[in-house]
C-alpha positions, 0 to 999 in steps of 0.5 A: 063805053064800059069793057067787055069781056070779049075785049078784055079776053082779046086784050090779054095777050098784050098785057102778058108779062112773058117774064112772069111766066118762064117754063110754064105750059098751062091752059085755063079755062074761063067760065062766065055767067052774068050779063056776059056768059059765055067760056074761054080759054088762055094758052100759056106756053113757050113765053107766049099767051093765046086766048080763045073762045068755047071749051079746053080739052084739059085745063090745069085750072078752071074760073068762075066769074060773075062777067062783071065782077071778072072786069072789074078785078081786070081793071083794078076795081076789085081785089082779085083775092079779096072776090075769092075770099068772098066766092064771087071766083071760084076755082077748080084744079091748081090753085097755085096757078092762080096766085101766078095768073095775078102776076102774069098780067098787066092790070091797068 
């Protein structure tokens, strides 16, 4: 059964790399359109990762994703900086936050 973007959220804050991410406190919001749509949102605070559902009051960044292509960035089927490159994500605020977020967590 292929991965959800329901499981691969929930699954986050297990693949957090607390180390990765020390004195951070940022908040990004998820937007995905496709076959799965729906916005969810990654707390990341005090070594900590909690995800949930709906909308950030005030996210740092915002991404914007095909649910397919974000799953298959996930999984390591696609490059992330290479789906960038080829606006399949879209980024809003601070981008140098998302080159950190590829290096928050554990991709298989």
């Amino acid at each position: 059964m292929p991965l959800t973007i329901s499981d691969l959220m929930s699954k986050m804050p297990g693949a957090f790399l607390p180390e990765k991410a020390v004195g951070l406190d940022a908040v990004i919001q998820f937007k995905f359109t496709g076959s799965e749509p729906g916005d969810w949102y990654a707390t990341i605070k005090d070594g900590k990762c909690a995800v949930a559902q709906g909308d950030a009051p005030s996210p740092k960044m915002t991404l914007t994703a095909d649910s397919a292509d974000y799953v298959k960035i996930f999984t390591g089927e696609l490059d992330g900086m290479k789906a960038f490159m080829e606006g399949k994500i879209k980024l809003g605020g601070d981008l140098n936050l998302a080159m950190k977020l590829m290096q928050m967590f554990k991709i298989r």
